[in-house]
C-alpha positions in Angstrom: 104.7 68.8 96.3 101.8 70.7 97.8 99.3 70.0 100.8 96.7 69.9 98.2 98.4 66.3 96.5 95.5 64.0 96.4 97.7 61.2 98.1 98.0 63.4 101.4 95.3 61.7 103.6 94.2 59.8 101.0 92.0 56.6 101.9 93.5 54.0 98.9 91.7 50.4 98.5 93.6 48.0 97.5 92.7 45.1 95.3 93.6 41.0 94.8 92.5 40.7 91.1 92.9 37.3 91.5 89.7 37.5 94.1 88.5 40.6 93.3 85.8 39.3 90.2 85.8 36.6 87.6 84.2 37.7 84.2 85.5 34.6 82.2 84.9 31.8 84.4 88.2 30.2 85.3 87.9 30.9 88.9 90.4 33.6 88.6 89.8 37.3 88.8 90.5 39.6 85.9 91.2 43.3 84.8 87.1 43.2 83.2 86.2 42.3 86.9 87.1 45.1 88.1 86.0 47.7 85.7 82.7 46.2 86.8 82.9 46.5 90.1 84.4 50.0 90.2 81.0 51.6 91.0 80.8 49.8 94.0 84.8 51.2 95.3 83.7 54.8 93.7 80.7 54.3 96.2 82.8 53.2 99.1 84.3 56.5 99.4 87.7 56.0 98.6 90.1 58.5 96.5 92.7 55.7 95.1 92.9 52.4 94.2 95.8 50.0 94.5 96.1 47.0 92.2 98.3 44.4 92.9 100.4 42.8 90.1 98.3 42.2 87.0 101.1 41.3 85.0 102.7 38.7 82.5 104.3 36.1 85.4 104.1 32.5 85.8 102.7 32.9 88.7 105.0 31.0 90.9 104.3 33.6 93.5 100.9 34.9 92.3 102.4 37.6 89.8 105.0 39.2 92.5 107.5 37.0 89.9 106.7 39.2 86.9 108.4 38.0 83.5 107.5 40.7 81.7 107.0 44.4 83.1 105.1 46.1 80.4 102.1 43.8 79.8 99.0 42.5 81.1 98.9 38.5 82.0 96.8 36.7 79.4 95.0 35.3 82.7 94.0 38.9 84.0 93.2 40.4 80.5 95.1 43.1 77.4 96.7 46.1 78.0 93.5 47.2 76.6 91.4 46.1 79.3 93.7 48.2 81.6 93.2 51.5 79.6 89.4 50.9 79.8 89.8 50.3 83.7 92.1 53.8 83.8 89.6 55.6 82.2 86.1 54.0 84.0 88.2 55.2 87.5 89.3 58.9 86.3 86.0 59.0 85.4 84.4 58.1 88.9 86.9 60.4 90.2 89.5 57.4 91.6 93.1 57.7 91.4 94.7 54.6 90.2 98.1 53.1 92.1 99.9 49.7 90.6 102.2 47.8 92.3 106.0 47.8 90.7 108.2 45.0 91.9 111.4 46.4 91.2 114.2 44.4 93.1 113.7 41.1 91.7 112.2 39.5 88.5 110.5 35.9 87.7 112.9 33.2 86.5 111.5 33.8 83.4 111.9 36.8 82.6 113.8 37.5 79.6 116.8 39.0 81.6 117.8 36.0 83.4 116.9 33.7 80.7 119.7 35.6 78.5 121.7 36.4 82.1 121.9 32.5 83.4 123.5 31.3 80.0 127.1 32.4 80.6 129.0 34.7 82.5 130.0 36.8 79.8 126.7 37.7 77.8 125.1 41.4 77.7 123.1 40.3 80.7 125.8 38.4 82.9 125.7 41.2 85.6 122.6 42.2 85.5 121.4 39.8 88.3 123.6 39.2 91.5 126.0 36.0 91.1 128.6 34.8 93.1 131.0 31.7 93.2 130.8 29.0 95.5 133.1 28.5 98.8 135.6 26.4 98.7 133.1 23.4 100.2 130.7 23.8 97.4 128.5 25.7 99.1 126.7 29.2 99.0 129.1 32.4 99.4 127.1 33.2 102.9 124.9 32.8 105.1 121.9 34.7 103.8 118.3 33.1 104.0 114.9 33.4 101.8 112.2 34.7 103.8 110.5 31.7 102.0 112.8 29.6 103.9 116.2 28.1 103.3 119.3 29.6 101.7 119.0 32.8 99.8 121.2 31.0 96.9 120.1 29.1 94.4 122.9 27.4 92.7 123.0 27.6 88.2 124.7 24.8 86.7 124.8 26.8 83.1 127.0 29.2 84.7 128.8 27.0 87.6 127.5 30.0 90.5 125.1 30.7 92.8 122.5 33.4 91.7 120.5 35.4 95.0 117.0 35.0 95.7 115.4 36.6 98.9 112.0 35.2 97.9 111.2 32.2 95.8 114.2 30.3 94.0 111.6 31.6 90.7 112.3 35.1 91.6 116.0 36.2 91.2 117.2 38.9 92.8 118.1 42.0 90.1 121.7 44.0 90.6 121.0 47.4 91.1 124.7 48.3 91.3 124.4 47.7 87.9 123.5 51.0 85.8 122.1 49.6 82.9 119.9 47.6 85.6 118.4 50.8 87.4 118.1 52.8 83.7 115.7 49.1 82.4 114.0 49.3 86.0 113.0 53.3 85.6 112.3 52.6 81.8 109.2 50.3 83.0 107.9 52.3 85.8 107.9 55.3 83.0 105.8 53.1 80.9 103.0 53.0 82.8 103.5 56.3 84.0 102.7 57.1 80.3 99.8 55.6 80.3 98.7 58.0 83.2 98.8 56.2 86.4 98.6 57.9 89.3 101.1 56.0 91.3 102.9 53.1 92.2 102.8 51.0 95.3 106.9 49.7 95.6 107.0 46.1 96.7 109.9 45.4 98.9 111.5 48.4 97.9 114.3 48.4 100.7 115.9 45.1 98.8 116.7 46.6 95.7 120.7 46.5 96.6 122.5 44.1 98.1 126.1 44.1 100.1 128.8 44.1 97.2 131.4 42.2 100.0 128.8 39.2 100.9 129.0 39.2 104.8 127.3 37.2 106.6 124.5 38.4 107.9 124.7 38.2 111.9 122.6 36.0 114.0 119.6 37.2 116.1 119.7 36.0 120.0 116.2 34.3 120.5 114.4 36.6 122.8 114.9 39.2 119.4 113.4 36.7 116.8 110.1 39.2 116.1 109.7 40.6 112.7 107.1 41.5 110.2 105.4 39.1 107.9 107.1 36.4 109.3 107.2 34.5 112.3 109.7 34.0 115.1 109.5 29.9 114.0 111.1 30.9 110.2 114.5 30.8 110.5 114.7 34.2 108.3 114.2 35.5 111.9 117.7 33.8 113.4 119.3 36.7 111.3 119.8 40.2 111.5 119.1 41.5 107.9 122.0 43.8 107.9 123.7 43.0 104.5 120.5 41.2 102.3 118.8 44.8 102.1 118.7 48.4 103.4 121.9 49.3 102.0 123.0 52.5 101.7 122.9 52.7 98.0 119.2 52.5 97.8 119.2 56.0 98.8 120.5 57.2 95.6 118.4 55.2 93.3 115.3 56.3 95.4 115.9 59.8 94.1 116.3 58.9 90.7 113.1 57.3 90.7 111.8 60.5 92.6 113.2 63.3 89.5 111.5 60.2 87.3 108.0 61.1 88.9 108.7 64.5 89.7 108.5 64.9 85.4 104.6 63.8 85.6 101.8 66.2 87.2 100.7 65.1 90.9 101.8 60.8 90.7 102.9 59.4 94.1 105.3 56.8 94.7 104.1 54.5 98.2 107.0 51.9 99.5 106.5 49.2 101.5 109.1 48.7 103.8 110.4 45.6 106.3 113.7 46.3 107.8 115.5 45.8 111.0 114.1 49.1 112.1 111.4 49.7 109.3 109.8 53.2 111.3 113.7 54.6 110.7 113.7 53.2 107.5 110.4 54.8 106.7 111.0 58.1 107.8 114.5 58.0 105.8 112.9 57.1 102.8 110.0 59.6 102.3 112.4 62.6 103.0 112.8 65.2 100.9 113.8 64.3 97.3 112.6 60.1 98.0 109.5 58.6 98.3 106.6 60.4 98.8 104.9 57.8 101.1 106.0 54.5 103.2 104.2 51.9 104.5 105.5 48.9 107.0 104.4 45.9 109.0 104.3 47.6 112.5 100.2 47.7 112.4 99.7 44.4 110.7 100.6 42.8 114.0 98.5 40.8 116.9 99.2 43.6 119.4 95.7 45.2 119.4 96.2 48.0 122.9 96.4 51.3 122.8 100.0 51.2 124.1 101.3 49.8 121.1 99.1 51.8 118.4 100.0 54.6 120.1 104.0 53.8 120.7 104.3 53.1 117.2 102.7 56.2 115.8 105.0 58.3 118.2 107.7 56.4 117.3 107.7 57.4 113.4 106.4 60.8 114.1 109.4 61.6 116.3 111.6 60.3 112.9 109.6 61.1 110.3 110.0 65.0 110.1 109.8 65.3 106.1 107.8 62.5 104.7 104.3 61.1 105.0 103.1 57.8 106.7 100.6 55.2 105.1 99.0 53.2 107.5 97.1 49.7 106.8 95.8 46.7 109.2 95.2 44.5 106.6 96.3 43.1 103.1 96.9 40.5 101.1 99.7 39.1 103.3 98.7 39.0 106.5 95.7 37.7 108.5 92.7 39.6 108.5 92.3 42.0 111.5 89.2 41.2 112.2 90.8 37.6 113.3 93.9 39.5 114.6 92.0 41.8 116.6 89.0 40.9 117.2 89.2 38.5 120.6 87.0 35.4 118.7 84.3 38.1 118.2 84.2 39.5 115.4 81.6 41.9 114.4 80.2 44.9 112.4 80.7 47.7 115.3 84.1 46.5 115.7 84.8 46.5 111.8 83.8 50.3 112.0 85.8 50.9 115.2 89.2 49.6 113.1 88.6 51.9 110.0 87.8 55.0 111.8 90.8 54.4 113.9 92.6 53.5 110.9 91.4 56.7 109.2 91.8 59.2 111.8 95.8 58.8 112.1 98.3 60.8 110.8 99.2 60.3 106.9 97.1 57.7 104.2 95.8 54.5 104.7 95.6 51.9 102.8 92.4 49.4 103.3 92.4 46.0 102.0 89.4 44.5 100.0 86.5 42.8 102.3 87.5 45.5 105.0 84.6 47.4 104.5 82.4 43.9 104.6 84.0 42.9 108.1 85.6 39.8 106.7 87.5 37.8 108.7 90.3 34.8 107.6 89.0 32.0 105.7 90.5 28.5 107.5 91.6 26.9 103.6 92.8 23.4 104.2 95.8 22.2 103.4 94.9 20.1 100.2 93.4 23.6 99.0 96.5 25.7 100.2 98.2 27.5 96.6 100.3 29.8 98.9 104.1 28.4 98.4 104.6 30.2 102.0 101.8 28.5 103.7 102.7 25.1 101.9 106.5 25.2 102.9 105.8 26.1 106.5 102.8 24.4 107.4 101.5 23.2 110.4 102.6 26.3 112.0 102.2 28.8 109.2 99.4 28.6 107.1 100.1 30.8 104.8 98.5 33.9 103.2 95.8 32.2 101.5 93.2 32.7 104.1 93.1 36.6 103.1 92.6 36.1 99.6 90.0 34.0 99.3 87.3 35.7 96.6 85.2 38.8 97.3 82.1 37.7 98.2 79.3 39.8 96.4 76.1 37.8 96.9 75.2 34.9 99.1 75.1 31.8 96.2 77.4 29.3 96.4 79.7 31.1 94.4 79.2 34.6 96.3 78.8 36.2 92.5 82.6 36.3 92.2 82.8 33.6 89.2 80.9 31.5 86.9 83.2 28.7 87.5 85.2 26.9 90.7 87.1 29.7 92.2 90.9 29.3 92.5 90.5 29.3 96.4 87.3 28.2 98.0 84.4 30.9 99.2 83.9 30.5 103.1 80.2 29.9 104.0 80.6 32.7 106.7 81.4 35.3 104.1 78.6 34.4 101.9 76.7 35.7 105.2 78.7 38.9 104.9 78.4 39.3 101.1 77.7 43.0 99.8 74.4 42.4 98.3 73.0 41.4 102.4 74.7 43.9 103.5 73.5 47.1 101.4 70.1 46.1 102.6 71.3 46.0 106.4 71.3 49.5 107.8 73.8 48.5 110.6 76.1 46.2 108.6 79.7 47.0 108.6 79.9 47.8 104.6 77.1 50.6 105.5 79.1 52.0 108.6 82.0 52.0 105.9 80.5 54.3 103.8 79.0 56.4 106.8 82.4 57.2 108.1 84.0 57.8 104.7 81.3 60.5 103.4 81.9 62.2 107.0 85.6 62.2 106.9 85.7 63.8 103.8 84.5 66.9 105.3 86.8 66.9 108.4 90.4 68.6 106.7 91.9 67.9 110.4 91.6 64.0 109.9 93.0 64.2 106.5 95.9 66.5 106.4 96.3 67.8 110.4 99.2 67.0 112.4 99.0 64.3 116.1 98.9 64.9 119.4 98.5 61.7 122.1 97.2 62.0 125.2 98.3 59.4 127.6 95.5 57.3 128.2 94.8 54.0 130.0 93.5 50.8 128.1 91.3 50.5 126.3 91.1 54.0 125.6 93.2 55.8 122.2 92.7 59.2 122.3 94.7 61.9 120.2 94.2 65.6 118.9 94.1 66.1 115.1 94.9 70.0 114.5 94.7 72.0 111.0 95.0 75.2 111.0 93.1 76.4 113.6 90.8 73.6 113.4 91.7 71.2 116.4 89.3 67.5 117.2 89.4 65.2 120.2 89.8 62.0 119.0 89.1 59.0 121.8 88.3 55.3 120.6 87.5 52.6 123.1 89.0 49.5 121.7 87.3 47.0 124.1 83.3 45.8 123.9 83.1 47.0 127.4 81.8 50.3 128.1 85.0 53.2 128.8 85.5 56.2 131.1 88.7 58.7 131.0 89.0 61.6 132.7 89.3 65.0 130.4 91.9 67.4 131.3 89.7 69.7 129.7 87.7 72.6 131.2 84.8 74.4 129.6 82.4 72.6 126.9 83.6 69.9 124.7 81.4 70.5 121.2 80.5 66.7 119.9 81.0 66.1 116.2 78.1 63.5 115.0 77.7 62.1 111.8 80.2 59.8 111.9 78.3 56.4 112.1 79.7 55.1 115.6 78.2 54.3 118.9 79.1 57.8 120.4 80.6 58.9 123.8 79.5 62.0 126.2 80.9 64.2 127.9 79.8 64.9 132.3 81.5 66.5 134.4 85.2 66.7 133.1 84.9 62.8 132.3 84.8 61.1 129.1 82.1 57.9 128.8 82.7 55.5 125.7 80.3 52.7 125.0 81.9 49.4 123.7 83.9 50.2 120.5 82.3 54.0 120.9 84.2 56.8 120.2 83.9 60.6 120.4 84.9 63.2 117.9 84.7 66.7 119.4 85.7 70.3 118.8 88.7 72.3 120.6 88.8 75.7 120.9 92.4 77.3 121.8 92.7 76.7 125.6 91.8 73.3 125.0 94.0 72.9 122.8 96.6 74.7 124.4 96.0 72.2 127.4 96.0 69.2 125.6 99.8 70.6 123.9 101.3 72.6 126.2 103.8 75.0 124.4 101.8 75.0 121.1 102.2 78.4 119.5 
């Protein structure tokens, strides 16, 4: 592993297929709809993209319950159609990531059909059983983040089988061998075929507690979590037993010496854990995962205090590894509803992914990002999120951030010949791509602006972080490479910004970068609403701004 990987301050796109675009009008998005549109993400500015499942499921939980690892769901397309797609993005110069979902399967999967039968067939251990108490019921107290016990009882065998998710997606047992050698023999399939990484799903719930104990309960005032609510009762629980277990450790670095055999591949978990920036920074060190991503960003807390505290958080941890940082996907609300106050808006859009960009480590942005979408409100009668169905009122679910791409303004927003599989807000057909490559100050051409500029700045993509303390609304860091060292400030409010500068000398302004910029009078700093300023640090400066830097 060299500085030069491409993953190291990589910006990686990330795609819904199911919304992304319909080629064979049934509503749904498909492996063809993306080869098309690739021109577009080559054109966005991205290195990578990230594909979320595309494989054979039933779809109980939108192909996150896969039932068979090494093929291509009828509904999305052929293995064939996913060569053509590798090939269209080496081409354009794009990396290609897939998502692996490695700790449990789909109920039918061939495994637990054969595994389900009896408890003495070549399969019996290969998914994690357990006898019922004395009462009848589950061996402990351990809950689905979908809500309700984590056990699912089997009358064919006369036990319980574990499910953190869905009932539909057992859990697999990786204290089984022949388990983890099956697991590794898939991801090697598609490393084959020349991906150029995997995004891990849930990767810290690959191993369970072999003893069962209960998992301890949570006093209210600590009910917070990521990607779920303080309402679910997944949050009454400390998740000490469920997942994060020791073991995982091991089996991380067996799948690292897996992709250590293939040139310049990078492996990018997604982590949710009691603690998730430990977690992180334990699982990208040496010899483990090259990248981790977790919730703490994908939160309402929009201040500079909190982005700030949690970036200092994992960089005090995280002395090996490398971050991935995202404010958006496919299960959370959009952040421009999160963040943006009721007012969404096209300089804010910018603000987010500029922010977003200039941290420390990768990023990950979410399709309709670079459009400025916000969440769609889908009623309940058109709700296909199991999550958002089970805990509505108060949860809605995570439909409303995968509603279809919206490429023109028809009814359809050019995403599908037929009725799409969740209904096309009106207000994104206002945002859709083809108004907004003809708007010189839309959000998608900001986007682009800031990507083609970044490209050329080494300190944003590989440098190390320095904060300075700052008041609200004002983020401002130092990005140093080498002896290159920038002045990073962002004013996260609408409302025009001042900071004073503990700077002497002049302060060198970078342009080019697309956003309403800052200046620079008389030691102070003056940021326009969701302004920022860019600017070069010679060595005093930098000295002053980290005092004890060699």
């Amino acid at each position: 592993m060299t500085d030069a990987s491409w993953w190291r301050g990589a910006v990686i796109y990330q795609i819904y297929p199911r919304s992304f675009q319909d080629t064979d009008g049934d509503g749904v998005g498909d492996l063809p709809g993306i080869i098309e549109r690739l021109d577009y993400v080559a054109g966005l500015g991205v290195d990578a993209i990230w594909i979320a499942p595309f494989f054979t499921s039933p779809m109980a939980d939108f192909g996150y319950d896969i039932a068979d690892y090494r093929n291509v769901d009828p509904l999305f397309g052929t293995l064939a159609d996913f060569d053509r797609l590798l090939a269209k993005a080496h081409a354009l110069g794009l990396r290609v990531m897939i998502d692996q979902v490695l700790s449990h399967t789909s109920a039918e999967h061939a495994w637990f059909r054969e595994s389900r039968q009896s408890r003495d067939n070549p399969k019996a251990d290969w998914y994690v059983w357990a006898d019922a108490r004395a009462d009848g019921g589950p061996p402990n107290n351990w809950l689905s983040l979908f809500g309700g016990s984590a056990w699912q009882w089997e009358p064919r065998r006369g036990q319980y089988y574990l499910h953190n998710f869905l009932t539909s997606q057992p859990d697999l047992n990786f204290h089984h061998p022949d388990v983890r050698a099956a697991v590794l023999d898939g991801v090697k399939f598609w490393l084959d075929k020349g991906v150029d990484g995997l995004r891990l799903d849930a990767i810290n719930f690959c191993f369970h507690d072999t003893q069962l104990r209960d998992n301890p309960p949570k006093p209210k005032d600590k009910r917070v979590g990521r990607g779920f609510s303080p309402d679910n009762p997944y949050a009454f629980q400390y998740h000490y037993y469920n997942n994060t277990q020791p073991e995982n450790l091991a089996f991380l670095g067996e799948l690292r010496a897996l992709m250590d055999r293939y040139d310049d591949v990078a492996a990018l978990g997604e982590i949710s854990s009691e603690d998730s920036l430990a977690t992180m920074a334990e699982y990208t060190r040496r010899g483990r995962l090259h990248m981790g991503y977790s919730f703490e960003l994908l939160t309402d807390d929009f201040s500079a205090a909190y982005i700030r505290g949690t970036v200092q958080t994992l960089e005090a941890q995280m002395t090996e590894g490398w971050p991935c940082w995202a404010i958006s996907n496919h299960d959370v609300e959009r952040v421009l509803t999160r963040w943006g106050g009721g007012r969404p808006s096209a300089p804010l859009a910018n603000l987010l992914t500029a922010m977003l960009c200039s941290l420390r480590g990768s990023v990950c942005v979410y399709q309709g990002e670079e459009l400025g979408l916000t969440e769609a409100d889908v009623p309940y009668e058109a709700l296909r999120d199991p999550y958002g169905i089970a805990f509505w009122p108060q949860f809605k679910g995570r439909d409303g951030c995968r509603t279809p791409m919206p490429w023109t303004d028809d009814p359809l927003a050019g995403f599908s010949s037929g009725s799409a599989w969740l209904p096309v807000p009106q207000e994104h057909r206002a945002l859709a791509v083809a108004r907004q490559e003809i708007d010189p100050a839309s959000a998608l051409q900001g986007f682009r602006t800031f990507m083609r500029w970044r490209h050329a700045q080494p300190a944003l993509r590989t440098g190390d972080i320095h904060f300075l303390e700052t008041a609200e609304p004002i983020l401002a860091f130092m990005r140093s490479c080498g002896d290159d060292a920038l002045l990073v400030a962002f004013n996260l409010s609408e409302h025009d910004a001042v900071m004073d500068l503990p700077l002497d000398g002049a302060l060198p302004l970078l342009d080019g970068h697309g956003l309403p910029p800052g200046r620079v009078q008389n030691g102070r700093l003056y940021l326009p609403g969701y302004g920022s300023v860019f600017a070069r640090l010679d060595a005093a400066q930098r000295q002053i701004i980290e005092p004890g830097r060699a």
